[in-house]
C-alpha positions in Angstrom: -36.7 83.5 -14.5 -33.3 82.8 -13.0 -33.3 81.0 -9.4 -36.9 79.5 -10.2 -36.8 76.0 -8.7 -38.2 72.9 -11.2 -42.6 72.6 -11.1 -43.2 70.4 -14.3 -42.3 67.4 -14.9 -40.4 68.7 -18.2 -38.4 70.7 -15.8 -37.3 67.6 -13.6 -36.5 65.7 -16.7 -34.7 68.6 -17.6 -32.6 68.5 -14.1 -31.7 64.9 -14.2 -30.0 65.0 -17.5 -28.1 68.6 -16.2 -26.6 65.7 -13.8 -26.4 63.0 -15.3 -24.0 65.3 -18.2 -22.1 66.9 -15.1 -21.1 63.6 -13.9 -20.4 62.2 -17.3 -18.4 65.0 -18.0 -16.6 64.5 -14.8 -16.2 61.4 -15.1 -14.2 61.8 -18.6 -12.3 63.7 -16.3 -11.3 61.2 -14.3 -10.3 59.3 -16.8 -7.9 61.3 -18.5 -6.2 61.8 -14.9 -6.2 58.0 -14.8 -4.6 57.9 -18.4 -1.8 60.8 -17.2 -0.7 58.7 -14.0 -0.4 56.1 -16.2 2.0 58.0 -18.6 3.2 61.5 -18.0 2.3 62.2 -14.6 3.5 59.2 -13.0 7.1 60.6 -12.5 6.2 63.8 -10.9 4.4 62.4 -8.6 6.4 59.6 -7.4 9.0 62.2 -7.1 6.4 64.0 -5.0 5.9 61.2 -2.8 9.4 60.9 -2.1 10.5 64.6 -1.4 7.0 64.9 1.2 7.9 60.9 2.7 11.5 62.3 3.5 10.6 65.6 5.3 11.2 66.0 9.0 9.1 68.8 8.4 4.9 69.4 8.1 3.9 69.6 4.4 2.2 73.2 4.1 -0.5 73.5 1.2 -2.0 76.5 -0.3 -3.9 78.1 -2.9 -7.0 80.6 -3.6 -10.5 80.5 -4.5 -12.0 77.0 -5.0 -8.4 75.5 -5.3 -7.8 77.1 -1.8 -11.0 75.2 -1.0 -9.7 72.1 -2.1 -6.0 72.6 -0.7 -7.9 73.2 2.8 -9.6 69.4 2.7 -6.2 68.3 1.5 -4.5 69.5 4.4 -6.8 68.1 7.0 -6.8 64.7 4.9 -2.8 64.7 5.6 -2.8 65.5 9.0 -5.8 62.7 9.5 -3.3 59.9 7.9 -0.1 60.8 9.5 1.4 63.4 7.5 1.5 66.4 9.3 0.1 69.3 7.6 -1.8 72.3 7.7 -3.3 74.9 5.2 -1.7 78.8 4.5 -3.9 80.9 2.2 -1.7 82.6 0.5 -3.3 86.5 1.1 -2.4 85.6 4.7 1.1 84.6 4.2 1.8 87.9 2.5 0.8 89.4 5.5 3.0 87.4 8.6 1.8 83.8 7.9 4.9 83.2 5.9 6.5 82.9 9.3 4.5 79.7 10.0 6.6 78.1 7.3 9.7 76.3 8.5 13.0 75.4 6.4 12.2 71.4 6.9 8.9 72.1 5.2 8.0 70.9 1.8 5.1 73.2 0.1 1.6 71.8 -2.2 0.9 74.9 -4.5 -2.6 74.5 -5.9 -3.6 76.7 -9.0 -5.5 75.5 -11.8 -4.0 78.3 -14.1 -0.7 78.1 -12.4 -1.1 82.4 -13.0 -2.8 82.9 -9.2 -0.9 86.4 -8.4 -1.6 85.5 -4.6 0.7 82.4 -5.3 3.9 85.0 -6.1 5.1 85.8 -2.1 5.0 81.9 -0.9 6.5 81.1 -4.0 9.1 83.4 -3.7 9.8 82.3 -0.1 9.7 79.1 -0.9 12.2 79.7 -3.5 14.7 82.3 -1.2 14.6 80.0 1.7 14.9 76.0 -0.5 12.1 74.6 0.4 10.4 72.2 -1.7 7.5 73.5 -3.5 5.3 70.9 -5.6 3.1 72.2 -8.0 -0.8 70.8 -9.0 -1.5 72.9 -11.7 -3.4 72.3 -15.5 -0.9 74.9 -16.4 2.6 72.9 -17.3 4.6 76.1 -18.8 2.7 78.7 -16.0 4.6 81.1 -13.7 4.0 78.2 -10.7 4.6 75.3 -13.4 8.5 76.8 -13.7 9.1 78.0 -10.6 8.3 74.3 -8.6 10.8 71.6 -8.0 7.8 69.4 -9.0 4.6 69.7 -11.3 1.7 67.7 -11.1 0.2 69.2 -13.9 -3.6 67.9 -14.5 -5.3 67.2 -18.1 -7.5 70.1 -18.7 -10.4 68.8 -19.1 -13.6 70.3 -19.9 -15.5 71.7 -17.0 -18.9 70.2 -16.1 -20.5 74.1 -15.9 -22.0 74.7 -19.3 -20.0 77.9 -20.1 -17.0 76.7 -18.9 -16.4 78.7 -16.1 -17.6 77.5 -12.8 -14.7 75.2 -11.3 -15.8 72.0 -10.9 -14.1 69.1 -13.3 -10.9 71.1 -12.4 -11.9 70.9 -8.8 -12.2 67.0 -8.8 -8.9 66.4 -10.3 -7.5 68.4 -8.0 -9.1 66.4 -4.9 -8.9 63.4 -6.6 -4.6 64.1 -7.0 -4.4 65.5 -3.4 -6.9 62.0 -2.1 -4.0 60.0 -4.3 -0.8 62.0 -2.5 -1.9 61.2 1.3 -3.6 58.0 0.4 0.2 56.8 -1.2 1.8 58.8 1.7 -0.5 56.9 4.5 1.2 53.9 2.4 4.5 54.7 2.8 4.6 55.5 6.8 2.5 51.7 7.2 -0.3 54.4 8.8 -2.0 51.7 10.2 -5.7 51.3 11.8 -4.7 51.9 15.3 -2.6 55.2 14.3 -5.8 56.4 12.0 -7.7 55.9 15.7 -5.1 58.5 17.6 -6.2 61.6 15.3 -9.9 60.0 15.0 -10.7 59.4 18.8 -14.6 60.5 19.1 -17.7 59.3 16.7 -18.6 56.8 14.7 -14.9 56.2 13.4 -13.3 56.4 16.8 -16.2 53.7 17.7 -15.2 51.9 14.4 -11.6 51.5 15.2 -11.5 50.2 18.7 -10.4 47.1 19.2 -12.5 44.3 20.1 -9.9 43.6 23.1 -11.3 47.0 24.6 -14.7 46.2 24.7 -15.1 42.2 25.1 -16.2 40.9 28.9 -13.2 38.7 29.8 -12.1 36.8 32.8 -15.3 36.2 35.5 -17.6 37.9 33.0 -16.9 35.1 30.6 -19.8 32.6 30.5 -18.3 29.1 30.2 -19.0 25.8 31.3 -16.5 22.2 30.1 -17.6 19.4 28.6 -19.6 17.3 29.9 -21.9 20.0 31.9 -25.3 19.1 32.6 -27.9 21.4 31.0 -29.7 22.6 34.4 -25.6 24.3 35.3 -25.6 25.1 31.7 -28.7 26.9 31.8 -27.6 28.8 35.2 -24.4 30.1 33.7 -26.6 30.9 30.9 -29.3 33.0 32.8 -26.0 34.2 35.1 -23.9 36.1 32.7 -26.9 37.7 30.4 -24.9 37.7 27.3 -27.3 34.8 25.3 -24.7 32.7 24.9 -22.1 30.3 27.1 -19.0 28.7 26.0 -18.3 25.4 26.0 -14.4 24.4 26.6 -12.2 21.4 26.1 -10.3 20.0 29.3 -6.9 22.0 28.3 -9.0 25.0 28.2 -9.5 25.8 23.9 -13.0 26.1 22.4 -15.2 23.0 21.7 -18.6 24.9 21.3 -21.0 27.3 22.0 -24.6 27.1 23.6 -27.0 30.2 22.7 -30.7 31.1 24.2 -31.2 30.0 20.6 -30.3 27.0 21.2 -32.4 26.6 24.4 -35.6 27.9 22.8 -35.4 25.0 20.1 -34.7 22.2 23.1 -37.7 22.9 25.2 -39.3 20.0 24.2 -36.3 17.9 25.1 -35.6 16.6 29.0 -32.6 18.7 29.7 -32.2 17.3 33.4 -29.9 14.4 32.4 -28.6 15.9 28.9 -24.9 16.8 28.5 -24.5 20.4 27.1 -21.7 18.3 24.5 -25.3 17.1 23.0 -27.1 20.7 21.9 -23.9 23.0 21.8 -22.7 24.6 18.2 -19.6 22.9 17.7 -18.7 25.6 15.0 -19.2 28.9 16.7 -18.4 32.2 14.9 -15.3 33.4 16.7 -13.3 37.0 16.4 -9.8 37.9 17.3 -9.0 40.3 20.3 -7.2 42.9 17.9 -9.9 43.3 14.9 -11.7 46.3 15.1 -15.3 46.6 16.6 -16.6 47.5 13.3 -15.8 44.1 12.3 -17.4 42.6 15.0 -20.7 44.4 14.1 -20.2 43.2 10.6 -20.0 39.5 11.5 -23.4 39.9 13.8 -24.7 41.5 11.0 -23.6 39.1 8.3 -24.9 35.9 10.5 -27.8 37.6 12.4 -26.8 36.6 15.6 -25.9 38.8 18.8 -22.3 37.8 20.4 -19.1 36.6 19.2 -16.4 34.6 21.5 -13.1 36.3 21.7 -10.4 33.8 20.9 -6.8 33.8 20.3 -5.0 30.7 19.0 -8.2 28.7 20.1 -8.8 29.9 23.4 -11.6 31.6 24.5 -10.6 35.3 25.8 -14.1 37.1 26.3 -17.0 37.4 24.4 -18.2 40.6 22.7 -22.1 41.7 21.8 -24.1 43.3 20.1 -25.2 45.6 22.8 -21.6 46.6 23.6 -20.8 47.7 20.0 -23.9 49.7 19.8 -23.3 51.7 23.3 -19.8 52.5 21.7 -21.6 53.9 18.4 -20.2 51.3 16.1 -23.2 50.7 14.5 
């Protein structure tokens, strides 16, 4: 009966190869996009590239049904990599939205068929007022197809739905070509980690892209001792700060080491009245720059299991970052 759920095990066998033919199919999909960017498609869509790189203008994208759905995401990909953009269903535009559309604007026209009747007002504005309209469309001699100034036209694949209806290889290419526009768009600007962190300041990716000059403990928060310091002051500055660690510095002030609770657990047997801290230190210690991104920080803890990092800049010891820091921000 239709909308039963699997009970046998026939049934789950069953389900598994259903997806394992949808992505297979897909993925053929993807591959003949691959193979049209590489031939055909590559022209129109450098050309695309340059006419939305050049506007002073937002791009505006549009479309109906699941290619609507798809134009929405594209949108808020743009706007999320420095290209600002926003999304105008077309049934809206015939009715007053039109207005939002600006003569510095360039316009993304999504249509599978390239036939969408909802597509014929902003089309036609587009086309009174000359602004650029770029077409993603399977259909290359379609009533959008002729009327654009450029056409991204998309193998036509087979869909992944048996019958051949429900959109869905057509969907991917069409997020995979809009993924490829803002990605070679984020490109050209030099979008850069810091400006990704201005439209992405809360959550785990906000977290992610904060600089490790933000969070370190710097100046009287730094534990350090020089050369040469006993172990008992070693130990206070150690049990002082609370950050496990305590750096060790040359006399003009760079990096010679680093002494970590670690370190002190495995010395216990030792007598540490008289010893120098030159004697037990790590004269390699894992070191970050002040401008990496706290997600890199957590991936160096992670990568060598241990729970601070020094903060150094040509070989001078700036702060120290840890563990506990990164995971109060959320970059975890």
């Amino acid at each position: 009966m239709y909308g039963q759920r699997p009970k046998t095990k026939a049934d789950a066998r069953e389900a598994i190869e259903s997806a394992m033919r949808t992505i297979a199919t897909e993925q053929a999909g993807l591959a003949a996009l691959a193979a049209a960017l590489d031939d055909g498609l590559s022209e129109p869509f450098a050309k695309a590239i340059g006419i939305l790189s050049q506007i002073s203008g937002r791009v505006i994208v549009t479309g109906v049904g699941k290619s609507g759905h798809i134009g929405s995401k594209l949108a808020a990909t743009l706007a999320s990599t420095g290209t600002p953009a926003f999304f105008v269903h077309p049934a809206e535009a015939n009715h007053g939205d039109l207005g939002m559309i600006a003569a510095d604007d360039a316009i993304v026209a999504m249509s599978w068929s390239g036939e969408s009747a909802e597509l014929k007002g902003i089309v036609a504005y587009s086309r009174r007022f000359k602004i650029p309209l770029i077409a993603m469309t399977s259909g290359e001699s379609s009533t959008l197809a002729i009327a654009a100034d450029v056409v991204l036209c998309l193998p036509r694949a087979p869909e992944a739905c048996p019958h051949g209806l429900a959109p869905t290889t057509s969907t991917l290419l069409q997020l995979a070509v809009g993924d490829a526009l803002a990605i070679a768009l984020l490109e050209a600007r030099g979008f850069t980690p810091d400006h990704f962190r201005t439209f992405h300041p809360g959550g785990q990716l906000g977290a992610n892209l904060t600089q490790v000059r933000e969070i370190m403990h710097a100046g009287d928060e730094l534990p350090a001792v020089p050369l040469g310091t006993l172990m008992p002051e070693a130990i206070r500055e150690l049990a002082r700060k609370r950050f496990g660690c305590v750096c060790v510095t040359r006399p003009d002030g760079r990096i010679a080491g680093i002494f970590t609770d670690g370190d002190l657990a495995r010395s216990l047997h030792l007598n540490l009245a008289d010893t120098p801290i030159d004697d037990l230190m790590t004269r390699t210690p894992k070191t970050i720059g002040p401008r990496l991104l706290a997600a890199e920080a957590m991936a160096l803890l992670n990568e060598h299991n241990i729970s601070a990092l020094v903060v150094e800049e040509d070989g001078f010891p700036l702060g120290v970052v840890h563990f506990h820091d990164l995971l109060k921000l959320g970059a975890a």
